[in-house]
N, C-alpha and C positions, 0 to 999 in steps of 0.2 A: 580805278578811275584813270591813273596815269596809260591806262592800254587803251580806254577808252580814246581818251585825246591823242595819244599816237593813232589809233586807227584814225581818226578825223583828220589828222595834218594829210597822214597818207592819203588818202583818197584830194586831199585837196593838192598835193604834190603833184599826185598823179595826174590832175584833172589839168594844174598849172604848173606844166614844166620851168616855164619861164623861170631861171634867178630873179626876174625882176617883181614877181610877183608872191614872192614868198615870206614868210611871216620872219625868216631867221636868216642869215646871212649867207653866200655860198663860200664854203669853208675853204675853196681854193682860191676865193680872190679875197677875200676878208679872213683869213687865220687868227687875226685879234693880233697885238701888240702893246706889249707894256712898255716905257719912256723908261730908256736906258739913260738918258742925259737930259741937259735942258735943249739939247737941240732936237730933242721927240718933243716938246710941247710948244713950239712956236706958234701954232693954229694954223687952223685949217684955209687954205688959200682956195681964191676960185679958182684956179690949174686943177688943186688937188681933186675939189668936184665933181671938175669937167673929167679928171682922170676914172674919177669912180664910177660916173653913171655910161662914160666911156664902156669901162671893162665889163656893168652887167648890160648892157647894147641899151641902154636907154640913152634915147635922143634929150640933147640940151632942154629942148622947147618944153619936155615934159616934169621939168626942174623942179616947179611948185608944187608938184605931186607927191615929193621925198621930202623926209631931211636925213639930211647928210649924218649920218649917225657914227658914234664911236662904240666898236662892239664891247670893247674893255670900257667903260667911259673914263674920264679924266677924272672923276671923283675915285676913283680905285684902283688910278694909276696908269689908265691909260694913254697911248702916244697920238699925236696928230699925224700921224704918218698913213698913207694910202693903203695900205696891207692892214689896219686896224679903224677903216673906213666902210662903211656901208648904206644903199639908195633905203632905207625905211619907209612905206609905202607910209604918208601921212592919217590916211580913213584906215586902213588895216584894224579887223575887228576880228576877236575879242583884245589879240595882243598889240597894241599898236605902241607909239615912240611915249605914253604917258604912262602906261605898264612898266614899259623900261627902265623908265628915273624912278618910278617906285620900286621899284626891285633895287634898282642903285642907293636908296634910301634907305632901304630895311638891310641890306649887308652892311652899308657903314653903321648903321646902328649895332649891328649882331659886331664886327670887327670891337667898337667903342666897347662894348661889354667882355669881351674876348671869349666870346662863343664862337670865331672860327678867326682865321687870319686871313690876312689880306691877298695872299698868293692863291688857297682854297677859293674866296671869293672869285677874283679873278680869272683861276681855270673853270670854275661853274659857270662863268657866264661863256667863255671864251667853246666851250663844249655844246651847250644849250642853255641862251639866256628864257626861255620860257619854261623850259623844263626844272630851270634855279627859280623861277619866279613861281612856279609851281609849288616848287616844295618848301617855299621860305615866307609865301605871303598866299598862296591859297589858287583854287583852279577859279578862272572866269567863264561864266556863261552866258552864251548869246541869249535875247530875246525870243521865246519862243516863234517861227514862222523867217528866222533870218539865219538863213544857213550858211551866206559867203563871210570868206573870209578876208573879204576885202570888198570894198563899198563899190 
């Protein structure tokens, strides 16, 4: 099943080179980052943003389309820092930014029970957050006859 859904991102990769159109982060301008201090959790400023959608070439005006997403999130330790920032296309189907916090939800609960720890957490997401969400809360399928991966 998991080759399945690779061959499916592939051809949608393929089709949309765009970073900005992509289900998962581009791992040279988002690497992920965990909050080494409290000066990693200050939040996210408008600069920081403008920095983000800056670096994947999206334009300002197309702002309401993203949110501003943290790839490690801040429930598992992640930093507000720009290099652990990413444009999350908001319609993005089947995985979009509500997939996300549930996958963030089901490892803190797997952590709470100490079926993995917080650092595992965090490089599963930090590697492949859909690929984690895959194997910790189940594969999603589109509606028959809706083949994009973005609205």
């Amino acid at each position: 099943m998991k080759l399945f859904l690779a061959s499916l991102l592939g051809l949608f990769f393929a089709a949309h080179p765009n970073p900005q159109e992509s289900l998962v982060p581009e791992s040279k301008l988002t690497p992920g980052r965990v909050a080494a201090s409290a000066k990693d959790r200050q939040g996210v400023t408008v600069e920081m943003e403008q920095q983000v959608l800056q670096r994947y070439r999206i334009p300002w005006q197309r702002r309401r389309e993203f949110k501003i997403d943290h790839l490690i999130p801040l429930e598992l330790g992640g930093a507000d820092t720009v290099d652990n920032l990413w444009p999350q296309r908001l319609r993005a189907k089947p995985y979009g930014p509500d997939r996300k916090e549930l996958l963030a939800e089901v490892l803190l609960t797997k952590i709470a029970r100490k079926q993995m720890t917080l650092a595992q957490a965090q490089e599963e997401i930090r590697r492949d957050w859909i690929d984690a969400f895959i194997d910790h809360v189940g594969m999603v399928y589109l509606k028959p006859g809706f083949i994009s991966a973005t609205d």
